[in-house]
C-alpha positions as CSV (number, residue, x, y, z in Angstrom):
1,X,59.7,82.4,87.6
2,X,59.8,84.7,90.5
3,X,62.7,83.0,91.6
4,X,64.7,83.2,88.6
5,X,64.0,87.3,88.8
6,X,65.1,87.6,92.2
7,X,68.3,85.6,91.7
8,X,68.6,88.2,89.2
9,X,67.7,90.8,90.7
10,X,70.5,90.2,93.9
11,X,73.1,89.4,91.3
12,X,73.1,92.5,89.3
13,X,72.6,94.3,93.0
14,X,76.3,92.5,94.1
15,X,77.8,93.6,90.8
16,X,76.7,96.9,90.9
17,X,78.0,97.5,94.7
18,X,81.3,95.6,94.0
19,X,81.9,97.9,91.0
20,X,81.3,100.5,93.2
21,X,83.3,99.6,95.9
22,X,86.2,98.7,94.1
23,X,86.2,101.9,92.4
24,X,86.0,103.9,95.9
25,X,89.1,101.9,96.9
26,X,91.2,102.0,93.9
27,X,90.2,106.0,93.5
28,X,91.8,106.7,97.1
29,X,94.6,104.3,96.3
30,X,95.0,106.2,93.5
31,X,95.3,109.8,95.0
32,X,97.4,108.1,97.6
33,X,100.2,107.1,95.1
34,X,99.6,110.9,93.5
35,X,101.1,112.0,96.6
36,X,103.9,109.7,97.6
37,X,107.4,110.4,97.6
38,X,110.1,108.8,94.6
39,X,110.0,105.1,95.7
40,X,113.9,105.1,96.9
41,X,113.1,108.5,99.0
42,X,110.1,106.2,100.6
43,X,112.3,103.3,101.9
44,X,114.9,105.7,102.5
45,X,112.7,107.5,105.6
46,X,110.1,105.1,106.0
47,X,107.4,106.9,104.7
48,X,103.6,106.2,105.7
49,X,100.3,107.1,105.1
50,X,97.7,105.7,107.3
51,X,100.3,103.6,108.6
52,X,101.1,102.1,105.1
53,X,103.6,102.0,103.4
54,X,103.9,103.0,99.9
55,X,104.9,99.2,98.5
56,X,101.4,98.6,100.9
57,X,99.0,101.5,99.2
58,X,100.7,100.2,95.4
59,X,99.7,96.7,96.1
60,X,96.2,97.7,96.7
61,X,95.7,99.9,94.0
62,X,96.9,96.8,91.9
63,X,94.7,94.2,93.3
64,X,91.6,96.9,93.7
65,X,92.4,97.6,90.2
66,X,92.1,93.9,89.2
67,X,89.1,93.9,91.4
68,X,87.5,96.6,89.4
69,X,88.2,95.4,85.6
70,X,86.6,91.9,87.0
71,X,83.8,93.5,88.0
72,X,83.4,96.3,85.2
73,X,83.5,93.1,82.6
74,X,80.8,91.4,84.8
75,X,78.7,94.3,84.6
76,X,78.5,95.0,81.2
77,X,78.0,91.3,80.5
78,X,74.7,91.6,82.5
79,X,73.2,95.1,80.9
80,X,75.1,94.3,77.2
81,X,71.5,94.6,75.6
82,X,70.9,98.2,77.4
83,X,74.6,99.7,76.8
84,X,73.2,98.2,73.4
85,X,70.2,99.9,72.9
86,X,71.9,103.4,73.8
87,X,73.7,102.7,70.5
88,X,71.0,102.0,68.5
89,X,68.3,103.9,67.3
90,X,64.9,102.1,67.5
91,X,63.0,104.1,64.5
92,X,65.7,104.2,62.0
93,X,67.7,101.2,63.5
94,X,71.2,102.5,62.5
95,X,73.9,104.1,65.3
96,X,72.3,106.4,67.6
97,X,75.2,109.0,70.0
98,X,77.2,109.1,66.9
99,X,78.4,112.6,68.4
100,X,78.6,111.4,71.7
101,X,80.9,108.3,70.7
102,X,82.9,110.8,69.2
103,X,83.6,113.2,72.4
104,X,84.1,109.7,74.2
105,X,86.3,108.1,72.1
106,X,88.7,111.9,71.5
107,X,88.9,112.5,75.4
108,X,90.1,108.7,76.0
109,X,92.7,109.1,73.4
110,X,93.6,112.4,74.2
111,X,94.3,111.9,77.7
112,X,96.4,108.7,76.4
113,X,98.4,110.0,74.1
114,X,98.5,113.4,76.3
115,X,100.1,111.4,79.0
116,X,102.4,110.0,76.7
117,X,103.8,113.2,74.9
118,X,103.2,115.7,78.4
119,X,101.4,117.7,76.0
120,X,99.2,120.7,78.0
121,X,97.3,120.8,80.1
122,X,97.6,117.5,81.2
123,X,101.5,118.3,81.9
124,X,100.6,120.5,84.1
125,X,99.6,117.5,85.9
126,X,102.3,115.8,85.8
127,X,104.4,118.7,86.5
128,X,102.4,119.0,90.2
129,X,102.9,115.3,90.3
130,X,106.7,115.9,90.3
131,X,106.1,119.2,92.7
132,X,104.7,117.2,95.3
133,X,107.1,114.0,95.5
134,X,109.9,116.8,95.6
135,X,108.2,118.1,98.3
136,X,109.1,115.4,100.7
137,X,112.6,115.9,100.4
138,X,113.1,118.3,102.9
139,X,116.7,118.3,104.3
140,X,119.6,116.4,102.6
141,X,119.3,113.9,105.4
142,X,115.9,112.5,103.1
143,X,118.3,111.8,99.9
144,X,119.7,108.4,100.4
145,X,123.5,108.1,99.4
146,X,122.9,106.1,97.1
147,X,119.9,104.0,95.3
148,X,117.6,101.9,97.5
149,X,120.3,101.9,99.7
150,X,117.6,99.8,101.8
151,X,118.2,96.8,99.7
152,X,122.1,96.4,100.6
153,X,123.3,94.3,103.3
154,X,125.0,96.4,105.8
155,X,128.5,95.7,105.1
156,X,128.3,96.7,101.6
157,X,126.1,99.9,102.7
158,X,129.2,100.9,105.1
159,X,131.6,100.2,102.1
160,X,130.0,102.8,99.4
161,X,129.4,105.0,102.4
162,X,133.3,104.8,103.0
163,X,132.1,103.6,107.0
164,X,134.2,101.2,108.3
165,X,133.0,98.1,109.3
166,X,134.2,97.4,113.0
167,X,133.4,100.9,114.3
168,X,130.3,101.1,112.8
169,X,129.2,97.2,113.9
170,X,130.1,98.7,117.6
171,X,128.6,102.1,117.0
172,X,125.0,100.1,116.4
173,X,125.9,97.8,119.6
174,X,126.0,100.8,121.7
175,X,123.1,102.7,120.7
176,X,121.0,98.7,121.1
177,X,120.2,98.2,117.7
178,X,119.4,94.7,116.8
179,X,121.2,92.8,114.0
180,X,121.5,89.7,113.0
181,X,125.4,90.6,111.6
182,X,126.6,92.5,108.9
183,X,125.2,90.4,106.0
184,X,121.7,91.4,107.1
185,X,119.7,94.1,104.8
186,X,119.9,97.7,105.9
187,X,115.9,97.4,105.6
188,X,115.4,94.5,107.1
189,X,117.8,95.9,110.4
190,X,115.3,99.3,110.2
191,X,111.8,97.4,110.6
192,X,113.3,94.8,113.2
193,X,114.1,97.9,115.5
194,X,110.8,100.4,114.2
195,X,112.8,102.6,112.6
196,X,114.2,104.1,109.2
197,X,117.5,103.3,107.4
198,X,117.8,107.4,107.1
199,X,117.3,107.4,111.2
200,X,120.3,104.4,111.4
201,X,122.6,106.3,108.4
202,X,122.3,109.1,110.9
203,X,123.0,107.3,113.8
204,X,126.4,105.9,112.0
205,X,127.4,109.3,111.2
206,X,127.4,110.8,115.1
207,X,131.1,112.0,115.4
208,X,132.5,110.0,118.1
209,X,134.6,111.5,120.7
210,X,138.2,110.2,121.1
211,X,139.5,108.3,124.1
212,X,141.1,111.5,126.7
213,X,145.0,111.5,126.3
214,X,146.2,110.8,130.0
215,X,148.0,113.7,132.0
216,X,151.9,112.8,131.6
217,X,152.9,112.5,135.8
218,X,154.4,115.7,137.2
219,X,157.6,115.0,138.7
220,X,158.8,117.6,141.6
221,X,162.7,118.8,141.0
222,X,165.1,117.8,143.6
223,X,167.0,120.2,145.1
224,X,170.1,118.1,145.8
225,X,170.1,117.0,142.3
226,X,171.9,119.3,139.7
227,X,170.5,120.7,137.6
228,X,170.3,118.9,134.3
229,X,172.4,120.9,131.2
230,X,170.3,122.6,128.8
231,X,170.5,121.5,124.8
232,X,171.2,124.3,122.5
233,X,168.5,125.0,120.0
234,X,169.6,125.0,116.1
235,X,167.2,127.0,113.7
236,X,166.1,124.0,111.3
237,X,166.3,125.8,107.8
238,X,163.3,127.0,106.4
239,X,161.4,124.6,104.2
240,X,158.5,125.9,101.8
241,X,155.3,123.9,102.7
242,X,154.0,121.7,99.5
243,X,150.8,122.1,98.6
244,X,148.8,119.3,97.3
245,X,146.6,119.7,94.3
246,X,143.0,119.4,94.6
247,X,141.1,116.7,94.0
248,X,139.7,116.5,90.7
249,X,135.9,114.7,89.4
250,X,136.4,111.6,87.8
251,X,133.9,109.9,85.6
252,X,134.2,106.8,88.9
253,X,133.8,109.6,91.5
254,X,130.8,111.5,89.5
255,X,129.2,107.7,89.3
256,X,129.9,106.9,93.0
257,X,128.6,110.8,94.5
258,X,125.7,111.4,92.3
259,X,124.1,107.7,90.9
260,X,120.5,107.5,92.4
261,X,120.6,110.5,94.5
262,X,118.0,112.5,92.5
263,X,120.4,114.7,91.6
264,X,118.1,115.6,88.2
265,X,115.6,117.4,89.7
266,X,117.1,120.1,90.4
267,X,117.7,123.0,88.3
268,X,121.4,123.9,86.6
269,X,121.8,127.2,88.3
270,X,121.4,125.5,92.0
271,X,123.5,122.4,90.7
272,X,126.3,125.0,89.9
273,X,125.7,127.0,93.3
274,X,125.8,123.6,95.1
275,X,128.7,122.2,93.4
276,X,130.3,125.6,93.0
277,X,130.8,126.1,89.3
278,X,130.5,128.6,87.2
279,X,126.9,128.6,85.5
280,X,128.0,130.1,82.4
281,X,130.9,128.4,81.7
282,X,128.4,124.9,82.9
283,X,126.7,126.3,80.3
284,X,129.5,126.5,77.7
285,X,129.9,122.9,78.6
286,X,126.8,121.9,77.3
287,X,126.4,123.8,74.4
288,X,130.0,122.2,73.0
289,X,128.0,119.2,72.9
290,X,125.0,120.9,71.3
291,X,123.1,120.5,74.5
292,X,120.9,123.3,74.7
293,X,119.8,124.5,78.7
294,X,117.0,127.2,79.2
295,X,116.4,128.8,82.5
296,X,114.9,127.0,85.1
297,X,115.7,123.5,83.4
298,X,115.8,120.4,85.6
299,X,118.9,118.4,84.7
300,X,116.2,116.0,84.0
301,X,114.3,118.0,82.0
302,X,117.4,119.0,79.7
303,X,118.3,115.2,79.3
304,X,115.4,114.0,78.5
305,X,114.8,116.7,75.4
306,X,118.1,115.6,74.1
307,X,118.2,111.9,75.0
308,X,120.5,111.9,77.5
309,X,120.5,110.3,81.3
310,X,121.1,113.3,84.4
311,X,124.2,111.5,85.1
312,X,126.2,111.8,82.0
313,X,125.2,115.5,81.5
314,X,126.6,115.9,85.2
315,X,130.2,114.0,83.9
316,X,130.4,116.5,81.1
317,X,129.7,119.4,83.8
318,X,132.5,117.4,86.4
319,X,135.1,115.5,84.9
320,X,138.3,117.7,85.4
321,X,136.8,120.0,87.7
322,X,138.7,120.4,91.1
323,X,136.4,118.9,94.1
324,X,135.3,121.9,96.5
């Protein structure tokens, strides 16, 4: 008998302490992936916490998650007749906490469906979720050119970065950065040689100095030689320099520039300053489509109310629009 209690007695102990533990490392895991950067902006410059990365911190909160339900089921399994008994009143023996259940079942749903529909104040939430990841992108140099660019091979990398190949295989050569060849990962080519694939884009785009023109040879006149008759000069008749017509967007160029950059979150009036178009008649755009764009509006935020993706709101700003 006293053996059966103490077996008990250690079991409910270990279940108790792995709850715990579990939900220690899950909580930080959690507050962890609060704070990350956008998952393409993490790969892009290598970012770490604690020397993990942010696949690493994600695939503990998963397991430690997993970890934590096992043990929460465990747990109630082993006190179901206490969480029981709080349910139930002895004297009258009907539902006891019938306000309590109430509060507890409201709050659940209200922060689900909250989540769900951004309703306030739990957007505000949200909203400081999206503050912070923004946060880490600092300089343009953190935006990757385009979408988890980290996941191309290096010769297609080069080719929607308009590098050339050779050049850029020789550029890497120089500066002693290992690769296997040009079919290897950008990724991949950034952990071999402890770096980031922002750090080698940068490295690829270093203007390189042209080979010196050699001095043409000075040859001394000869003074027994005559002197050599000089050509008459015609004027050439004038010719009126062409001017060629600016580039205009295209629906290919605004895919190719602007897919996977991030370019939603930010507001209209900088994407017009940026891009150097007029806000109002940006604005005219939109509202030909019935696309409505308060002040202060993330290009994210105005597709989303009128469900539309970033990108195509950005074609309808673009297309025909000379390139500056």
């Amino acid at each position: 008998m006293t053996t059966r209690r103490t077996s008990s007695l250690q079991l409910r102990g270990f279940i108790s302490l792995l709850t715990a533990l579990s939900f220690l490392v899950m909580t930080i895991s959690g507050i962890i992936l609060f704070i990350v950067p956008q998952g393409r902006i993490a790969s892009w410059i290598d970012w770490r916490m604690l020397g993990l990365t942010k696949s690493q911190w994600g695939d503990m909160h998963i397991t430690t998650s997993l970890l934590f339900i096992i043990a929460g089921i465990w747990h109630t399994w082993l006190n179901w007749r206490a969480l029981i008994s709080y349910f139930k009143d002895k004297a009258t023996q009907t539902l006891a906490l019938k306000r309590e259940l109430l509060l507890a079942a409201f709050l659940t749903v209200f922060f689900t469906i909250g989540a769900i529909y951004k309703t306030p104040p739990l957007n505000y939430i949200l909203e400081l979720n999206e503050e912070i990841k923004e946060y880490w992108i600092k300089t343009a140099e953190d935006e990757p050119p385009v979408s988890h660019a980290e996941l191309l091979t290096l010769r297609n990398f080069l080719k929607k970065t308009d590098l050339e190949l050779e050049p850029s295989l020789k550029l890497l050569e120089q500066h002693k950065i290992r690769f296997s060849g040009p079919d290897q990962k950008l990724g991949d080519i950034a952990r071999q040689n402890q770096t980031s694939p922002a750090a080698i884009f940068k490295l690829l785009n270093q203007p390189t100095d042209p080979p010196p023109t050699p001095a043409a040879p000075v040859v001394p006149p000869s003074a027994s030689a005559p002197a050599a008759p000089q050509p008459q000069l015609t004027a050439a008749p004038a010719t009126v320099p062409t001017i060629a017509a600016p580039a205009r967007w295209t629906v290919e160029l605004v895919e190719k520039r602007f897919e996977g950059t991030g370019f939603g979150r930010k507001q209209l009036d900088e994407i017009c300053t940026e891009l150097k178009l007029d806000p109002a008649v940006a604005r005219t755009k939109l509202a030909n489509r019935k696309i409505t764009a308060a002040s202060g509006d993330t290009l994210k935020q105005i597709a989303e109310r009128h469900n539309e993706h970033p990108l195509e709101l950005l074609k309808i700003l673009l297309v025909g629009e000379p390139v500056r």
